[in-house]
N, C-alpha and C positions, 0 to 999 in steps of 0.2 A: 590165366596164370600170370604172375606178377611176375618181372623178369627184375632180377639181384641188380643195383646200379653198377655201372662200369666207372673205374677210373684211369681217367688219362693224366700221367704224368708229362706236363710240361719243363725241360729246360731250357732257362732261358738268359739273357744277358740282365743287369741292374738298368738299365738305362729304358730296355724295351719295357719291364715289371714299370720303368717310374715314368713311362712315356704315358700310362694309360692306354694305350692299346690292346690289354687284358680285360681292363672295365669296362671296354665294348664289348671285346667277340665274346665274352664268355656267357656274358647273360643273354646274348643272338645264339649261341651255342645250346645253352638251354633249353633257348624256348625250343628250338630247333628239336633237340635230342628226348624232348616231352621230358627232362628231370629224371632219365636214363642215367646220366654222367656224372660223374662231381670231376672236378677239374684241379689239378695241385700246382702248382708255378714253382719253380725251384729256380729263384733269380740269381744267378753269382756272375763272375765275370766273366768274357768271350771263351777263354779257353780251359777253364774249367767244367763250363757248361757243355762244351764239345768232349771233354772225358767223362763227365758224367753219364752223358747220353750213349755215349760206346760204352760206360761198365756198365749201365743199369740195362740194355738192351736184356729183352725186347719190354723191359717194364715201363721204361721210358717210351711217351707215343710219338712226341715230337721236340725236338731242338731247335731251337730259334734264336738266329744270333747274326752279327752286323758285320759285314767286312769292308773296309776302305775302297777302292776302286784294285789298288794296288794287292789286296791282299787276294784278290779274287784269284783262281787256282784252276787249272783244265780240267776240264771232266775224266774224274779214273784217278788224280792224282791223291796223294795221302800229304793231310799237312801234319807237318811234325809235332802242333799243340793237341791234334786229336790222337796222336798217339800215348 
């Protein structure tokens, strides 16, 4: 029995979408996932992307985004752009 593809919605930053780091894992993902998945990138900028992923939850699968050295945050805390 043929199983429906899954889709994973990716949010992500402009800079990660234009680094090409997509036009690798995806097609490794692929092959990987036997052509299970299709894969959507939703690229906008740092903190958009971080409210995106908290309202589309749980449709969203993963968020992917860049922080400064300085903007790095303790474990447990809430940054005020993902609110």
């Amino acid at each position: 029995m043929a199983t429906s593809p899954v889709t994973l919605v990716i949010a992500s930053t402009t800079s990660t979408q234009n680094s090409g780091l997509f036009d690798v894992l995806i097609p490794a993902f692929g092959k990987e996932a036997h052509s299970r998945a299709n894969v959507k990138v939703i690229a906008v900028g740092t903190g958009q992307a971080m409210r995106l992923a908290k309202k589309m939850r749980p449709t969203c699968s993963l968020c992917t985004i860049h922080f400064g050295r300085k903007n790095l945050l303790p474990m447990g805390t809430a940054s005020t752009a993902a609110q």
